[in-house]
C-alpha positions as CSV (number, residue, x, y, z in Angstrom):
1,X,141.9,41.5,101.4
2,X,140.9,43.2,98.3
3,X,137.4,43.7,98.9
4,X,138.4,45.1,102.4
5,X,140.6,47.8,99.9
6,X,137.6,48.3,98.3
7,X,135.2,49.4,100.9
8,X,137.5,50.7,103.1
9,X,138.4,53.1,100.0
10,X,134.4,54.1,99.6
11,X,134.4,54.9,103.5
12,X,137.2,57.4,103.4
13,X,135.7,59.5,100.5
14,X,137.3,57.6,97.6
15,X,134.8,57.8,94.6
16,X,135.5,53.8,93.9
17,X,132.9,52.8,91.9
18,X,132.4,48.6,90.8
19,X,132.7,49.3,87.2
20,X,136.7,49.9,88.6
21,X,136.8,47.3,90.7
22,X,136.2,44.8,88.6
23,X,138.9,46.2,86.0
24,X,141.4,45.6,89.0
25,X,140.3,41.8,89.2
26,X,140.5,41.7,85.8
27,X,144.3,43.0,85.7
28,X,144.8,40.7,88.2
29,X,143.6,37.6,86.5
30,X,145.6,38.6,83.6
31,X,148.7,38.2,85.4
32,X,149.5,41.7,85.2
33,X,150.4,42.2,88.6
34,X,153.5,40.5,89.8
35,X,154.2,41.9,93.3
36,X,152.6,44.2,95.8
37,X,154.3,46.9,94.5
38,X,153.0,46.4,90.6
39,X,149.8,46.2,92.9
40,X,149.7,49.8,94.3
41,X,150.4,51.5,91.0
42,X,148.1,49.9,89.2
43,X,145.8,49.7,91.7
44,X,145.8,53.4,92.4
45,X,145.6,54.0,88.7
46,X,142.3,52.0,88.1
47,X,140.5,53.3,91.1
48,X,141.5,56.5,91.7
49,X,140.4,59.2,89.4
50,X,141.7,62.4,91.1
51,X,144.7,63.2,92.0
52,X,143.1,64.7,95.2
53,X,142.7,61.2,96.7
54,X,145.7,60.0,96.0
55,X,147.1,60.8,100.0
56,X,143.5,58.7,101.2
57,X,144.8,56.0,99.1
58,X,148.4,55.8,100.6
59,X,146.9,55.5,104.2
60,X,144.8,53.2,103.1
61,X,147.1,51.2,101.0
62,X,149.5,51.4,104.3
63,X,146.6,50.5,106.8
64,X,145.6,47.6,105.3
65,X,148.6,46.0,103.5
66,X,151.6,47.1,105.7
67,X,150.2,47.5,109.1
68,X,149.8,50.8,109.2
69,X,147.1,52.4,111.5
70,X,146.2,55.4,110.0
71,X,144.0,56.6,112.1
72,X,145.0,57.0,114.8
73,X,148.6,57.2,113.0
74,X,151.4,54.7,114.3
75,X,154.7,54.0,113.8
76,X,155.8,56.2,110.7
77,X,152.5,57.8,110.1
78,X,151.6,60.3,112.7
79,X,148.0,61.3,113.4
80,X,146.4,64.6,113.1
81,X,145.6,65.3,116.1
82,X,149.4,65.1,117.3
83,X,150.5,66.6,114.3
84,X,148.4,69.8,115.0
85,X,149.6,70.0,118.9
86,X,153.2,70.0,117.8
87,X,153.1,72.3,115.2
88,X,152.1,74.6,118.2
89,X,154.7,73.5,120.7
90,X,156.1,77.0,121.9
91,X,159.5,77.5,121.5
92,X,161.0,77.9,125.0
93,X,163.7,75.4,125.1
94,X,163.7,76.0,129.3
95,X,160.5,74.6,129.9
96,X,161.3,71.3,127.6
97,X,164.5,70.8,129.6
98,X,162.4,71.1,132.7
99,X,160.2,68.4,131.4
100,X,162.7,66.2,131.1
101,X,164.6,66.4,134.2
102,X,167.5,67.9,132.2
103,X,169.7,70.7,131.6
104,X,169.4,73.2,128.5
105,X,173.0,72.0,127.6
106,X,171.9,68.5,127.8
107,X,168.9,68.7,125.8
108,X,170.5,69.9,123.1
109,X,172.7,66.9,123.1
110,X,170.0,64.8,122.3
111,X,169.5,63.8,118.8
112,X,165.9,64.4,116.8
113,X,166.0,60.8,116.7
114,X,166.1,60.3,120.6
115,X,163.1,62.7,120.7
116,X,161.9,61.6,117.6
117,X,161.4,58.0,118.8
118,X,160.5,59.3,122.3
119,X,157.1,60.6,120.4
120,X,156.6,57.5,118.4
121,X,156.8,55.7,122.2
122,X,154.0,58.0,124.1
123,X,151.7,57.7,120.3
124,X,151.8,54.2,121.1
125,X,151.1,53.5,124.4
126,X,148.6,56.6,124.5
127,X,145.2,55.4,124.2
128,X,143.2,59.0,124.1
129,X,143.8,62.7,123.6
130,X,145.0,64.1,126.7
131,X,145.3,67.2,128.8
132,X,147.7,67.8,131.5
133,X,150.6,66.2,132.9
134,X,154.6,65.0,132.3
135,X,153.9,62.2,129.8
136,X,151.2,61.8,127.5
137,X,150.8,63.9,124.2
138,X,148.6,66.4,124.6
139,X,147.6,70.2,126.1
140,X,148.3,72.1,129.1
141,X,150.6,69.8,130.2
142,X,154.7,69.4,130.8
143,X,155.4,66.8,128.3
144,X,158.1,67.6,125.8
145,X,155.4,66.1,123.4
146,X,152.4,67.8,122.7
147,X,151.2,71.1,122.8
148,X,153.6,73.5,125.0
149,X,156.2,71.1,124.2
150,X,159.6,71.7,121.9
151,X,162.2,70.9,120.7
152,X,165.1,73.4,119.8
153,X,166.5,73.7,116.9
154,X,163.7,71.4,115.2
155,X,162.8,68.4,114.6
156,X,161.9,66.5,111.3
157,X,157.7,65.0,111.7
158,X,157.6,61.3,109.6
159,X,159.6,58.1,109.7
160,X,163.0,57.8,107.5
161,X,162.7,55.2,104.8
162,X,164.6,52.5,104.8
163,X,163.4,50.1,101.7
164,X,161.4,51.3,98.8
165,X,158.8,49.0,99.0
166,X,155.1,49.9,97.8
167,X,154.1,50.4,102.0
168,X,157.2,52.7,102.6
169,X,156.1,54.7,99.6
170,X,152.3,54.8,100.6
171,X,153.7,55.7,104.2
172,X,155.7,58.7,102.4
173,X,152.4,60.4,102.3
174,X,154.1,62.5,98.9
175,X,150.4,63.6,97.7
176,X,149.5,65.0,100.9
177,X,149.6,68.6,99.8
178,X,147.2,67.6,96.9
179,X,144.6,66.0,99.6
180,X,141.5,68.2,100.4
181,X,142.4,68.0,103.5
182,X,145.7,69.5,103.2
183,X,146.7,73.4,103.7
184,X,145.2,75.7,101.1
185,X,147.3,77.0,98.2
186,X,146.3,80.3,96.3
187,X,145.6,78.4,93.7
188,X,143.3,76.3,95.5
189,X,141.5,78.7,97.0
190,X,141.2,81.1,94.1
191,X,139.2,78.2,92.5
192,X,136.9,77.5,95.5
193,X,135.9,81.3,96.2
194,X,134.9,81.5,92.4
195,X,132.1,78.8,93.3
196,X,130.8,81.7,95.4
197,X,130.4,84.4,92.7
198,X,126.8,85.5,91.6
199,X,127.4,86.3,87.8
200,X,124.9,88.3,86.0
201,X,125.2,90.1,82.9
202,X,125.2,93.8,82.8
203,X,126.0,96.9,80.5
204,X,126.7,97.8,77.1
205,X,127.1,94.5,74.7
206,X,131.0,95.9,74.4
207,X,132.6,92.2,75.6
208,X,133.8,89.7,72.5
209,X,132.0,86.3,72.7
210,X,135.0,84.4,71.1
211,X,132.4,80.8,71.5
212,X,129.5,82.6,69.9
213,X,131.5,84.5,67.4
214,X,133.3,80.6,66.3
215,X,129.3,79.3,66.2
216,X,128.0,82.3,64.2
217,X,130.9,81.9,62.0
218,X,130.3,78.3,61.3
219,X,126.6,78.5,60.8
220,X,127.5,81.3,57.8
221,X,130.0,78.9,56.0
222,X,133.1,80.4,57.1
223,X,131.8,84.4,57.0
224,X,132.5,86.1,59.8
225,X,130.3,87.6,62.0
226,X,131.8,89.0,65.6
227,X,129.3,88.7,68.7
228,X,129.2,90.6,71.6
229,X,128.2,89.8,74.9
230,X,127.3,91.9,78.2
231,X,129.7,92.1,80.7
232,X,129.7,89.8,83.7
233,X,129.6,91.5,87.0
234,X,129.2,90.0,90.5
235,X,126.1,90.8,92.2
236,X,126.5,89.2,95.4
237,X,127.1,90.7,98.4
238,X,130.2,89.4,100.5
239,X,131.3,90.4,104.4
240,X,134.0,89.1,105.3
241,X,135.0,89.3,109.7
242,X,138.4,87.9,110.2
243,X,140.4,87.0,113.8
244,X,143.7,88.8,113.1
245,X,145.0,89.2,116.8
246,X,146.7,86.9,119.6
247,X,149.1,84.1,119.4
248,X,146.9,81.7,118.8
249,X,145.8,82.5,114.8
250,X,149.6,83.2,114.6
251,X,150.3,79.4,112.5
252,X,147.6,80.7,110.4
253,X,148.8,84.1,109.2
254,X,149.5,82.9,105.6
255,X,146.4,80.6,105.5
256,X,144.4,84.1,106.0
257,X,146.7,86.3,104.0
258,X,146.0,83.7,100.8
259,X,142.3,84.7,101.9
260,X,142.9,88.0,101.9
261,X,144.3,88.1,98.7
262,X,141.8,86.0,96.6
263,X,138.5,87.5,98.6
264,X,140.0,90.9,97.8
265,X,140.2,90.3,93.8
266,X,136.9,87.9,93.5
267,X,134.2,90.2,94.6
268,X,133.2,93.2,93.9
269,X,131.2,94.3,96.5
270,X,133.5,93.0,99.3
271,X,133.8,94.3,102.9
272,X,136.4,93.0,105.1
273,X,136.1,94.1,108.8
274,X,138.7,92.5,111.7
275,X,137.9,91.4,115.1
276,X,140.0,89.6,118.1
277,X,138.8,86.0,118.9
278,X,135.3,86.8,118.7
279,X,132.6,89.5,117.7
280,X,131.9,92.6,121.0
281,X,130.1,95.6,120.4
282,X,132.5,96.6,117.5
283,X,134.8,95.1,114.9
284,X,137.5,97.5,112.6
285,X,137.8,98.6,109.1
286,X,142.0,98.5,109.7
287,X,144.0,95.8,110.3
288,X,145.6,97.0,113.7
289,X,142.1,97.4,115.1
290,X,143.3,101.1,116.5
291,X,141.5,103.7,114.7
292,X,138.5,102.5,112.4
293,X,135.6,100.9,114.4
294,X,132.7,100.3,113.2
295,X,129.3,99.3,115.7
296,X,127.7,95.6,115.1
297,X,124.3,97.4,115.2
298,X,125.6,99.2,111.7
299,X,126.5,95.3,110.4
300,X,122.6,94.1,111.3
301,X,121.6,97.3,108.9
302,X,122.7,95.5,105.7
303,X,121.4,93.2,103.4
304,X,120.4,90.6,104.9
305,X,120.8,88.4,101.6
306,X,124.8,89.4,102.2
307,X,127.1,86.8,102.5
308,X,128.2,86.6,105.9
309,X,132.5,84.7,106.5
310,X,134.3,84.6,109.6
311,X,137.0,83.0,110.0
312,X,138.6,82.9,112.7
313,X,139.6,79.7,115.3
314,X,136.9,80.2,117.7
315,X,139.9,79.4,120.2
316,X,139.4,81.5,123.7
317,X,138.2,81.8,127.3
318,X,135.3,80.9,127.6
319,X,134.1,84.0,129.6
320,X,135.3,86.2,126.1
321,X,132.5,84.5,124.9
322,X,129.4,83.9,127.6
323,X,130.2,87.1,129.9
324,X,129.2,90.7,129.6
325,X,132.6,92.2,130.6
326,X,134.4,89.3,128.7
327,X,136.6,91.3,126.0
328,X,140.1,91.2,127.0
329,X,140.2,94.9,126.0
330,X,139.8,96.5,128.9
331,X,139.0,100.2,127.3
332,X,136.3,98.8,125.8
333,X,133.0,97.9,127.9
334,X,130.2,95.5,126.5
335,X,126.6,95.8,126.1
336,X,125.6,92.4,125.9
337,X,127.9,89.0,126.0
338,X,129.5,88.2,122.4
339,X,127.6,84.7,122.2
340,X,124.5,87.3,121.7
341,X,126.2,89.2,119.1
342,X,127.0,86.2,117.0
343,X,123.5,84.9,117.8
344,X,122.3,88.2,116.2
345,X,124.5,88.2,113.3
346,X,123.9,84.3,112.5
347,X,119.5,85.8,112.4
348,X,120.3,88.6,110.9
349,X,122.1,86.7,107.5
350,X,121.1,83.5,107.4
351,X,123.6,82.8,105.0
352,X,126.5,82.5,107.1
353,X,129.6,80.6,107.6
354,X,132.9,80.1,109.9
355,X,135.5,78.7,108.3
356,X,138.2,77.5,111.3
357,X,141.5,77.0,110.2
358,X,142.2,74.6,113.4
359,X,141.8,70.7,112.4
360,X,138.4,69.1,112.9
361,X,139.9,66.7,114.7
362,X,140.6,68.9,117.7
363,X,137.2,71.0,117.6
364,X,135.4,68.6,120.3
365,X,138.7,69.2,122.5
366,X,137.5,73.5,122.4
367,X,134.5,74.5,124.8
368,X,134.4,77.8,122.9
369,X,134.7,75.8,119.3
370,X,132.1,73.7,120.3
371,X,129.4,76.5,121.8
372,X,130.2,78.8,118.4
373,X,129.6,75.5,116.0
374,X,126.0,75.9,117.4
375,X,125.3,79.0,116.6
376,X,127.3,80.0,113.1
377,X,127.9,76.3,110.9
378,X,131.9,75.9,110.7
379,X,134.2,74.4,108.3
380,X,137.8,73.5,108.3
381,X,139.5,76.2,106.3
382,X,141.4,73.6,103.7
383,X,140.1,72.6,100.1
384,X,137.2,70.5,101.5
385,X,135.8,72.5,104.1
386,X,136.1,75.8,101.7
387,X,133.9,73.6,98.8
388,X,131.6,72.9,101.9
389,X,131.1,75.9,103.0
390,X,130.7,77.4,99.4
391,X,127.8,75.3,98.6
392,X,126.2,76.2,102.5
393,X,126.5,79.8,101.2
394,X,125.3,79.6,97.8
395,X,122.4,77.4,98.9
396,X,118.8,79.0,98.3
């Protein structure tokens, strides 16, 4: 069983190394564990080094010592892929009553843990992601479950603990918002974007060097001698096209507004330009996309060494994307299909990214996803795909 833990660990991205492995059989032969629960704190504590992986240890921990499939989730733990369909159930409670066979009054007579269990039931007799119809979990269909689905007034995601045992606290998933897979926090994002900064000194030597100024100071036996530095300014080039329109970037407004915020105060020679699910003939210097636009051909005029971001979910039609008069904005007629605009942008700056705030998990289920992936590399927009992406942009 514990070498199982061990690999198992390694495959989901847990830095594990033998050296810590063998401290854990050591612990054990010592007779300083005494019970499975003694077992996952010290266990966590010799293996894992970053807080970061301490929500891949839980579903590990829970997979393989309490039952738990974690992926796909079963039981108490609930699987991505549902996870992200529900969070985008729309809120019409007519068409979940319709579902059901039931009345509005009647539905709201049922309990969260009558629907609650309901979705625990179609995650385990489902077998796939599906699309359409009254039952399954999935899209486009009727079921209560599942995209399109809902429940009014709410309902509480995660199993209700019964015991404190060492599974039902690895099944708690409490480190999730520390997992790199989690949503970003300012914090966290501040952080990554910093990776992407070109520093190069500039200007007057008019900035205190408080590290040199301690080393000089040493190195004259305690007489001090102040040292200044030039300035550090950013010298790369960022453009940053974000998808601010439609219902469907809607559960990622504050995602994108933490973006806004940290591009705007880490670069210096940022531009930020708006578009609506995907790149026409123009995009807009203002938010509202009313009065400001500005041509793609002007875009292709710049440095080509710029940094090119979208971000965006790549989520629409798929004739927005492959046909000439595509655009859902009728007052405005195309010159060419917007796969040819991205095609142009992704030759013009071959440093470019698109970072998707949608879960990986669900980009094989989006023909558009899937088409733009080919052209423009993407990355999820959380704390692992933003590192990713950093190191595709900053690559020479």
């Amino acid at each position: 069983m514990f070498v199982p833990f061990f690999y198992t660990l390694r495959d989901r991205g847990v830095a594990v190394t033998p050296t810590a492995f063998l401290r854990l059989q050591k612990a054990l032969s010592l007779g300083l564990v005494a019970s499975l629960d003694d077992f996952y704190i010290v266990a966590r504590s010799i293996l894992v080094k970053s807080e970061r992986d301490f929500d891949t240890y839980d579903l590990v921990f829970a997979e393989l010592f309490a039952g738990a499939e974690a992926y796909p989730a079963e039981g108490v733990v609930l699987d991505e892929v549902a996870r992200a369909l529900l969070e985008q159930w729309l809120k019409v409670p007519a068409d979940l009553a319709k579902a059901l066979g039931l009345t509005e009054k009647e539905l709201r007579r049922l309990s969260a843990a009558e629907l609650e269990q309901y979705l625990f039931d179609r995650l385990k007799d489902q077998k796939a992601v599906h699309y359409g119809g009254r039952k399954w979990i999935g899209s486009g269909g009727v079921s209560p479950i599942g995209h399109s689905g809902n429940r009014p007034g709410g309902m509480r995601i995660g199993g209700s603990s019964r015991a404190r045992t060492a599974s039902k606290v690895a099944l708690e998933r409490r480190y999730r918002d520390y997992s790199r897979t989690a949503p970003l926090t300012r914090s966290q994002m501040g952080e990554a974007l910093k990776r992407l900064r070109h520093l190069k000194p500039a200007g007057p030597r008019d900035e205190l060097s408080v590290e040199k100024t301690i080393y000089q100071t040493m190195r004259n036996a305690g007489e001090i001698e102040i040292v200044f530095d030039r300035r550090l300014l950013d010298r790369l080039k960022v453009l940053l096209l974000i998808d601010n329109g439609g219902w469907s970037m809607e559960p990622y407004v504050e995602t994108v507004q933490a973006l806004f915020h940290h591009a705007r105060s880490q670069f210096k020679d940022l531009s930020i330009r708006y578009f609506h699910n995907t790149i026409s003939d123009r995009v807009w210097r203002d938010p509202e996309r009313r009065n400001q636009p500005e041509a793609v051909e002007d875009l292709l005029r710049r440095d080509p060494e710029t940094r090119l971001i979208f971000v965006g979910d790549a989520s629409m039609a798929p004739e927005e994307l492959l046909a000439i008069d595509g655009s859902i904005m009728l007052e405005y007629r195309q010159k060419q299909p917007s796969i040819e605009r991205l095609k142009m942008l992704a030759t013009t700056f071959r440093h470019a990214a698109w970072f998707n705030p949608v879960s990986s998990s669900l980009w094989k289920h989006g023909e558009t996803i899937s088409i733009i992936r080919t052209i423009i590399p993407m990355f999820e927009l959380n704390l692992a795909g933003l590192e990713k992406g950093v190191r595709h942009l900053t690559a020479r």
